[in-house]
C-alpha positions in Angstrom: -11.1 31.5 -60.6 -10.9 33.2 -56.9 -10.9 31.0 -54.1 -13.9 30.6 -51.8 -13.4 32.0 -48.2 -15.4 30.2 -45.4 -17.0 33.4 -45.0 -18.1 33.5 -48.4 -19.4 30.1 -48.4 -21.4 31.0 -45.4 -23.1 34.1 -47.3 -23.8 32.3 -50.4 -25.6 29.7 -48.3 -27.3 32.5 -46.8 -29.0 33.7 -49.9 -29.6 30.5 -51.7 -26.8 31.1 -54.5 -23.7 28.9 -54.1 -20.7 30.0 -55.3 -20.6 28.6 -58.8 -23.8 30.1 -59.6 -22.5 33.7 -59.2 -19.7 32.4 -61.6 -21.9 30.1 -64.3 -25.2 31.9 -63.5 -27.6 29.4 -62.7 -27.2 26.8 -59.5 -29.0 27.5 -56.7 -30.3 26.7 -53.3 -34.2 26.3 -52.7 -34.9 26.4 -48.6 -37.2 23.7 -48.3 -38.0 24.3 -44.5 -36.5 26.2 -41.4 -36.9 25.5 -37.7 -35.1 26.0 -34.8 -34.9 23.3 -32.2 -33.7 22.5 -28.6 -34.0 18.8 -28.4 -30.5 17.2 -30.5 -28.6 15.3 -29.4 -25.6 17.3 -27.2 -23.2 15.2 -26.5 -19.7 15.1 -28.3 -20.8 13.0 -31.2 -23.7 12.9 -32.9 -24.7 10.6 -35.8 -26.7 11.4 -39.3 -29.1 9.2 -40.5 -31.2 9.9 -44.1 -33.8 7.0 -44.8 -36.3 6.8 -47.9 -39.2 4.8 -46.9 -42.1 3.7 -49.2 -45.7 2.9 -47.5 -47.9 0.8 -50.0 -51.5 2.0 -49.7 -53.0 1.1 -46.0 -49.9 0.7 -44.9 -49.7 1.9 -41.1 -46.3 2.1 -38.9 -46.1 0.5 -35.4 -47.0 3.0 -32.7 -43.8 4.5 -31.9 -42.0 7.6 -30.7 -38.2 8.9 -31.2 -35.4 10.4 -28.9 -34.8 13.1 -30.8 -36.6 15.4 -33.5 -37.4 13.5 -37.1 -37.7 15.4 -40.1 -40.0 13.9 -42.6 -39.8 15.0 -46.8 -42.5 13.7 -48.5 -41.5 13.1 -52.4 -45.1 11.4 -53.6 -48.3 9.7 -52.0 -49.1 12.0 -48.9 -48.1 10.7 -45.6 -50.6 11.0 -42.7 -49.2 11.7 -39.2 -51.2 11.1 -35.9 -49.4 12.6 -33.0 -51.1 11.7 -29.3 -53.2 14.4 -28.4 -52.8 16.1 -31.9 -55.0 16.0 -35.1 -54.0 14.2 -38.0 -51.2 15.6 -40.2 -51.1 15.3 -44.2 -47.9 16.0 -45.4 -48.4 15.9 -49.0 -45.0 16.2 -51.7 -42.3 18.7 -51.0 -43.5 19.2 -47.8 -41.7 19.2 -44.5 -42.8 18.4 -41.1 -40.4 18.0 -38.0 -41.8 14.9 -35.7 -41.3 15.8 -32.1 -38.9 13.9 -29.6 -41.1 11.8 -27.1 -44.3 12.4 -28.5 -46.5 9.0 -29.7 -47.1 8.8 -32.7 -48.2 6.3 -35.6 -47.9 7.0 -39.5 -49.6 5.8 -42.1 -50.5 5.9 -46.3 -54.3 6.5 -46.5 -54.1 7.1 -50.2 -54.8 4.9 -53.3 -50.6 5.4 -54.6 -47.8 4.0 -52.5 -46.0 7.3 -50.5 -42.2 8.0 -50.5 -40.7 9.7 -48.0 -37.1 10.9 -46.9 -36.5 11.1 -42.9 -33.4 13.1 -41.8 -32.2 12.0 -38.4 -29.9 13.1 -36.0 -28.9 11.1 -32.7 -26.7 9.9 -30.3 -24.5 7.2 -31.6 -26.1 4.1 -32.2 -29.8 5.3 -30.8 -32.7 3.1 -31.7 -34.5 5.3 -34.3 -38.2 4.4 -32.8 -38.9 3.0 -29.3 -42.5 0.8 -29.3 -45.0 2.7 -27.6 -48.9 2.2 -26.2 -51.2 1.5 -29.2 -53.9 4.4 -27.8 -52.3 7.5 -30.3 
């Protein structure tokens, strides 16, 4: 089997099709969501987080906003988002939304199933992941 150039793995990321599909026929990437953002972190390190959180029904998160951008998958339940001076945001399963930086914001499972969700996270080195905020969102 040829070995993959950088290059290459760039193009098949491109398209969807990793290398080992062209060559068993069948993997193959699924863009979930795409957005372009000026607020991560920029200094010389930055650090990953992935949590999976479960919200029972009625469960409601502290008022709260983040440093930098959160991206929230939801995999069951929907998740309701109320941004400050936004209306309310269902994500429902597979979906994507991208939380802004600095914005207040409280989350919460208005359903009658629990709701599962996958946040992606990317920050300064040891950053708090939420910072309290005013309770009027």
């Amino acid at each position: 089997m040829e070995k993959a150039t950088v290059e290459m793995m760039i193009a098949a990321l491109d398209v969807g099709v990793t290398r080992s599909a062209r060559d068993h026929g069948m993997a193959k990437l699924t863009p979930l969501h795409r957005e372009v953002l000026d607020t991560l972190p920029q200094g010389n390190r930055q650090e990953v987080r992935v949590l999976h959180a479960v919200l029972q029904p009625g469960d409601v998160t502290p008022h709260h906003s983040h440093r930098f951008p959160v991206t929230v998958y939801v995999t069951e339940g929907v998740f309701t988002l109320r941004l400050e001076g936004r209306d309310p945001v269902l994500i429902r399963p597979g979906e994507v939304f991208v939380e802004p930086p600095r914005v207040n914001m409280t989350g919460s499972n208005d359903g009658a199933v629990p709701t599962t969700t996958i946040l992606f996270y990317v920050c300064d080195p040891d950053t708090p992941f939420a910072d309290p905020t005013p309770t009027d969102v």
